[in-house]
Biopython code that builds the backbone (N, CA, C, O; Angstrom):
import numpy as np
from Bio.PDB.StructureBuilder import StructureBuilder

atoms = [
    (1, "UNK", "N", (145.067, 39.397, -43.089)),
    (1, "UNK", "CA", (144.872, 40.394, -42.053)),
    (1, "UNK", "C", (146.236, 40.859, -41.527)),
    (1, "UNK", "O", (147.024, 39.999, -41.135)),
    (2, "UNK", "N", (146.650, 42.459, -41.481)),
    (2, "UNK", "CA", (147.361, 42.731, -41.071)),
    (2, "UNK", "C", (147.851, 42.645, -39.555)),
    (2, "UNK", "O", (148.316, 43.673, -39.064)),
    (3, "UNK", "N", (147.756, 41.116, -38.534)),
    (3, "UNK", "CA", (147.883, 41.552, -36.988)),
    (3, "UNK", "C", (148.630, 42.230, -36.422)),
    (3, "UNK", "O", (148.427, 42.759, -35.329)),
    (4, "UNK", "N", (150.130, 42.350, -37.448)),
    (4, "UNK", "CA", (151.022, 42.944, -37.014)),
    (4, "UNK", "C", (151.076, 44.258, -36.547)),
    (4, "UNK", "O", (151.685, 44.606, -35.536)),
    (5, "UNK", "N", (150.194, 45.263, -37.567)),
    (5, "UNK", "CA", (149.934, 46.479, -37.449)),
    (5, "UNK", "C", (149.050, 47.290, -36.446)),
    (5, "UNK", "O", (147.900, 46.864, -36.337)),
    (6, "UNK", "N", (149.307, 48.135, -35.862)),
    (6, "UNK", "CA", (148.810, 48.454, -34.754)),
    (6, "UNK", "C", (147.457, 49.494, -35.147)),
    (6, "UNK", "O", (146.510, 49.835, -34.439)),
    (7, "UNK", "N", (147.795, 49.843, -36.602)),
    (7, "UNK", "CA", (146.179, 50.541, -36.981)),
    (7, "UNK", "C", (145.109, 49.460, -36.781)),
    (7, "UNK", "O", (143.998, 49.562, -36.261)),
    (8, "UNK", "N", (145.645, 48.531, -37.255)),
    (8, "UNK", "CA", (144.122, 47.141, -37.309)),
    (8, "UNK", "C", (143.966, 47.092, -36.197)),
    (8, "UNK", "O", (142.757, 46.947, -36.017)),
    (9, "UNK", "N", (144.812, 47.148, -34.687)),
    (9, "UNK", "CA", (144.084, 47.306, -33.654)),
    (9, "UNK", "C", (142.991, 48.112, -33.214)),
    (9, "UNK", "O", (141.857, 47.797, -32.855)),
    (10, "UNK", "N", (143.524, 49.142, -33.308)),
    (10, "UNK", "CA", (143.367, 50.679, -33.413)),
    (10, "UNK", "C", (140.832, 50.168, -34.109)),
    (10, "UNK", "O", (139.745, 50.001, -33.557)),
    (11, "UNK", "N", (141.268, 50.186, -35.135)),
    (11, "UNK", "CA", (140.216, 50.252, -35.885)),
    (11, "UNK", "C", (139.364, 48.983, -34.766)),
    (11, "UNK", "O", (138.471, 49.120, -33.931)),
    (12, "UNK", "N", (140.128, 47.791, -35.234)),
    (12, "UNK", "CA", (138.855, 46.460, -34.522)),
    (12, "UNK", "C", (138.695, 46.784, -33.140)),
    (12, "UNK", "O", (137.944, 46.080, -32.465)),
    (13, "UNK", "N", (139.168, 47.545, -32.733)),
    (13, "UNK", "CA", (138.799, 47.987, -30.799)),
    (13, "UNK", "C", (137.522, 48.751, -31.328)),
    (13, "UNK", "O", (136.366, 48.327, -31.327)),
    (14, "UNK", "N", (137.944, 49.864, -31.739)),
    (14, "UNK", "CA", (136.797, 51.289, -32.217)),
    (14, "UNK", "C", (135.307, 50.173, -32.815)),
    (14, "UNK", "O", (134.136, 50.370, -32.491)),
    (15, "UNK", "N", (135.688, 49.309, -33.512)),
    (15, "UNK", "CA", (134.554, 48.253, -34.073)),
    (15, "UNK", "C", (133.699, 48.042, -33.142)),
    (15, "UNK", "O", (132.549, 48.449, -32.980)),
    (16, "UNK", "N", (134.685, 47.049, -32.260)),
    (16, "UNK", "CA", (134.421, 46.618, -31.308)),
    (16, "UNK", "C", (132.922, 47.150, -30.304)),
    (16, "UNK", "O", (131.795, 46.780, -29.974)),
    (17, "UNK", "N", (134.109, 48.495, -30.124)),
    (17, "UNK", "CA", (133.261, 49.645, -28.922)),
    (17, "UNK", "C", (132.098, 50.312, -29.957)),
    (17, "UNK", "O", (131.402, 51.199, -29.463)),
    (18, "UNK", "N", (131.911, 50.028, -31.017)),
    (18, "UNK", "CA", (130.681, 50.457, -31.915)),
    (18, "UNK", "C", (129.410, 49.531, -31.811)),
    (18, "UNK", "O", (128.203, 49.769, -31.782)),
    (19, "UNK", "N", (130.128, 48.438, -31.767)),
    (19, "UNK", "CA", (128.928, 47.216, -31.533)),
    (19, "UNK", "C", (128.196, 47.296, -30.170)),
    (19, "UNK", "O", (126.986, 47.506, -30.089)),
    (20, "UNK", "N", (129.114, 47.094, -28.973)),
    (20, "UNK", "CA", (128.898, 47.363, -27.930)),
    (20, "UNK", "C", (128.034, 48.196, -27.264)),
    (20, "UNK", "O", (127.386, 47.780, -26.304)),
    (21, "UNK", "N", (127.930, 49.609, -27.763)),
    (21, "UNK", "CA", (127.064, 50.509, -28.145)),
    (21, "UNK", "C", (125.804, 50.470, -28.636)),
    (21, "UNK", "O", (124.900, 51.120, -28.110)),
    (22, "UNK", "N", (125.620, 49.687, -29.717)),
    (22, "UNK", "CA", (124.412, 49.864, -30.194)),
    (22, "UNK", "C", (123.469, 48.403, -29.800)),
    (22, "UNK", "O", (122.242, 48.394, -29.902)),
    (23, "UNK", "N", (124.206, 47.306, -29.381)),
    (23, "UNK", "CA", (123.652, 46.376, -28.330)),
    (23, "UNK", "C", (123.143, 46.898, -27.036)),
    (23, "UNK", "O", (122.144, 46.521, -26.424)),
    (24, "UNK", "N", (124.179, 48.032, -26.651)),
    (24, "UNK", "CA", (123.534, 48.388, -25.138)),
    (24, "UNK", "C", (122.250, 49.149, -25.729)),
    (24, "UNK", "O", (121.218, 49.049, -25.065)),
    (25, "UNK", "N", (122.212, 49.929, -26.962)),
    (25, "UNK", "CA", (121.059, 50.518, -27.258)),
    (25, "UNK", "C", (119.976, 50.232, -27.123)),
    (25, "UNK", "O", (119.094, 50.767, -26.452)),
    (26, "UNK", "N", (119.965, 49.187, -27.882)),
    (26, "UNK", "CA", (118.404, 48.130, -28.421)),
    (26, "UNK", "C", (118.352, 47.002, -27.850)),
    (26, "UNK", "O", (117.874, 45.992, -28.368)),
    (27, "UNK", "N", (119.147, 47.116, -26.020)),
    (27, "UNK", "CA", (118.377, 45.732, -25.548)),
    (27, "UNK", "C", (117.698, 46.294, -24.294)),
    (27, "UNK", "O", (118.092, 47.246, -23.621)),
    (28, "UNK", "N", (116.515, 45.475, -24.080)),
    (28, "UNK", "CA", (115.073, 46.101, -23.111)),
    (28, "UNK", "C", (115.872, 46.070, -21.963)),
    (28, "UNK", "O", (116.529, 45.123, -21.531)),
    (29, "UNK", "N", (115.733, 47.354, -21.450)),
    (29, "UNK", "CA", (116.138, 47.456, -20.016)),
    (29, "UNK", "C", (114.748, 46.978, -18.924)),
    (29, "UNK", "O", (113.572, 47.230, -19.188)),
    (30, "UNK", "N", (115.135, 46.390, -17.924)),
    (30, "UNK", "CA", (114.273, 45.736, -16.831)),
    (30, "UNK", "C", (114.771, 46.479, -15.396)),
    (30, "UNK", "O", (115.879, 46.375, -14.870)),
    (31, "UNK", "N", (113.743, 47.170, -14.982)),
    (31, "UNK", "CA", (114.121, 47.718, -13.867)),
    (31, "UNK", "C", (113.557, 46.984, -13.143)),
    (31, "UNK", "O", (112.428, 46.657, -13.507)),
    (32, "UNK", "N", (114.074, 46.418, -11.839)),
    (32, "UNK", "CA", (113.834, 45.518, -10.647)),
    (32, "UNK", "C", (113.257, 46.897, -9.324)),
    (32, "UNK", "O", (113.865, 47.751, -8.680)),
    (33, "UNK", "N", (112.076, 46.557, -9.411)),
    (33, "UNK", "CA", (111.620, 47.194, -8.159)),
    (33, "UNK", "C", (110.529, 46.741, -7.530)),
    (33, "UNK", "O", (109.674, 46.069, -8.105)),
    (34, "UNK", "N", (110.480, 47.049, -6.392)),
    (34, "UNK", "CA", (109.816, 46.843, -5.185)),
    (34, "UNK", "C", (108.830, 46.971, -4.989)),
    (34, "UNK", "O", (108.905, 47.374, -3.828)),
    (35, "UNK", "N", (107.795, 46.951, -5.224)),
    (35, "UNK", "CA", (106.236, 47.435, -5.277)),
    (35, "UNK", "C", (105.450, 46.961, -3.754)),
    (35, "UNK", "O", (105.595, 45.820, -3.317)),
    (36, "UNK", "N", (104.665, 47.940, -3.084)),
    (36, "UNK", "CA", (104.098, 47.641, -1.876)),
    (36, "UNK", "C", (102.936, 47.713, -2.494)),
    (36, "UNK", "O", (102.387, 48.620, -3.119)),
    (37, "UNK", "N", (102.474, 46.029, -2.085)),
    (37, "UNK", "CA", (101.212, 45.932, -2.064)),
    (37, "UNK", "C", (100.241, 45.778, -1.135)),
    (37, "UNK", "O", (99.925, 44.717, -0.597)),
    (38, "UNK", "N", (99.707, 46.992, -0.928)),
    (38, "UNK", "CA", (98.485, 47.437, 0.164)),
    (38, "UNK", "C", (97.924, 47.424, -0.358)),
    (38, "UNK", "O", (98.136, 47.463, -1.570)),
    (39, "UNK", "N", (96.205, 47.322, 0.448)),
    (39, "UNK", "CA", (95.046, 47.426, 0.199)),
    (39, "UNK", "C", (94.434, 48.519, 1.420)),
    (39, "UNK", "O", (94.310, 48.295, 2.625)),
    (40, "UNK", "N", (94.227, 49.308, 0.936)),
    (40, "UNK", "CA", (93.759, 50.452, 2.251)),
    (40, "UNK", "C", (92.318, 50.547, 2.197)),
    (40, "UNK", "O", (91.785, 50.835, 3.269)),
    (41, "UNK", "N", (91.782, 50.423, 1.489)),
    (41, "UNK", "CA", (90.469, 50.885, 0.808)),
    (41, "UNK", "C", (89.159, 50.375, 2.293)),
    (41, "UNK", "O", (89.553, 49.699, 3.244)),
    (42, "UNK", "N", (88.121, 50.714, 2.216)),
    (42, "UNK", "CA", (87.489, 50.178, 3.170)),
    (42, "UNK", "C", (86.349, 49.177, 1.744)),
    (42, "UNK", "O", (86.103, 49.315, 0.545)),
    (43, "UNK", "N", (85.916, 48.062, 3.046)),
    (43, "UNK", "CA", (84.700, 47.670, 2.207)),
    (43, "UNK", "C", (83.672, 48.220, 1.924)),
    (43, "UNK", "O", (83.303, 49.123, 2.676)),
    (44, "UNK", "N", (82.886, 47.889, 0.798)),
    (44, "UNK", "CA", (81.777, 48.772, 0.860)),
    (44, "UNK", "C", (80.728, 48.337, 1.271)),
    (44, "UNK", "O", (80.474, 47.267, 0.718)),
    (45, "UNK", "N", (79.521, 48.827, 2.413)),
    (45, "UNK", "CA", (78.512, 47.827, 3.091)),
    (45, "UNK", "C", (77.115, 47.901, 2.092)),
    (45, "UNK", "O", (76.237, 47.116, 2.451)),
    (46, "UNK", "N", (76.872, 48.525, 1.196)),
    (46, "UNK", "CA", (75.835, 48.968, 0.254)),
    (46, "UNK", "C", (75.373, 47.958, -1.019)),
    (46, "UNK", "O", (75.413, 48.217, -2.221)),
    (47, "UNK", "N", (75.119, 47.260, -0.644)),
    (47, "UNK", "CA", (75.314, 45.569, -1.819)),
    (47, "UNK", "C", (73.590, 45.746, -1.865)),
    (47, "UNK", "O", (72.904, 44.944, -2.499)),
]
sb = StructureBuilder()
sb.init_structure("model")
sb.init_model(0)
sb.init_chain("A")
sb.init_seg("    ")
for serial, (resi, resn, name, xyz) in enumerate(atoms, 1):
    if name == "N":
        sb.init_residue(resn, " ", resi, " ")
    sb.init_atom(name, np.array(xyz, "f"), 0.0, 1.0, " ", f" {name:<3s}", serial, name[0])
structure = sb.get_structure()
């Protein structure tokens, strides 16, 4: 491996930020929210 050379940086960063990318793609996003749970409804007296 060339470490010396600053293209091989160059390229394994760009790699890098390619992977990065397509992990953020295809992993399940989870949105955290708040849900109010009411019950408004009336009973029903008709049984």
């Amino acid at each position: 491996m060339p470490i010396g050379d600053w293209q091989f940086w160059v390229v394994s960063l760009a790699a890098v930020g390619g992977v990065l990318v397509l992990v953020k793609q295809f992993k399940p996003v989870r949105k955290h929210r708040k849900t109010q749970l009411t019950i408004s409804a009336r009973e029903r007296d008709d049984a």
